[in-house]
C-alpha positions in Angstrom: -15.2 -28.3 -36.5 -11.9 -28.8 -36.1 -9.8 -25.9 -33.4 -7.0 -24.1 -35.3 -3.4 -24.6 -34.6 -2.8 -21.4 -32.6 -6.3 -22.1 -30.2 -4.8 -25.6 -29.3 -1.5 -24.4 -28.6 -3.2 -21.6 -26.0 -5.3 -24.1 -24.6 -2.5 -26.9 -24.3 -0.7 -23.9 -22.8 -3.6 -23.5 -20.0 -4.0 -26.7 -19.3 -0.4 -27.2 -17.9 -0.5 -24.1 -16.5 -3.8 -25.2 -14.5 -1.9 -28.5 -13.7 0.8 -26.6 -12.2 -0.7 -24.3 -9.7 -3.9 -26.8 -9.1 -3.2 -28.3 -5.6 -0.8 -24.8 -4.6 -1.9 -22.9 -1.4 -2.5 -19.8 -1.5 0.9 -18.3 0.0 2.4 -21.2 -2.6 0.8 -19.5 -5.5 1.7 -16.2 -4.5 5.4 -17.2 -4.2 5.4 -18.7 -7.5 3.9 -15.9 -9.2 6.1 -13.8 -7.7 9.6 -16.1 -9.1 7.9 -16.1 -12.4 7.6 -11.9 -13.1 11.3 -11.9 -11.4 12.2 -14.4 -14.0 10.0 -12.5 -16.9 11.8 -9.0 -15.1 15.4 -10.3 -15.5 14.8 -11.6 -19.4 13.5 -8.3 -20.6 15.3 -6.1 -18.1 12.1 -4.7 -16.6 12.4 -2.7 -13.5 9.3 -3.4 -11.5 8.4 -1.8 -8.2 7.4 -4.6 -5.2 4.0 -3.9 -3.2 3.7 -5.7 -0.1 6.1 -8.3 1.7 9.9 -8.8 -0.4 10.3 -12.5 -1.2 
């Protein structure tokens, strides 16, 4: 049975995603989650309050 277009695309999508943060440490992972919502924050002009330590 072949996947649909839109599952492949999702799980291409988490693949590269897994590749990315795979070998990050923790405080890595943290830091990089933290660049993406600024970046995801700034393109839809989100305000978003900060818990814990400012990057």
């Amino acid at each position: 049975m072949k996947e649909p277009k839109p599952m492949q695309e999702v799980h291409e999508w988490r693949r590269q995603s897994y590749e990315e943060t795979n070998n990050l440490s923790p405080k890595e992972l943290v830091e990089k989650i933290r660049r993406d919502a600024d970046e995801v924050a700034r393109r839809y002009g989100l305000k978003l309050r900060r818990f814990g330590k400012a990057a």
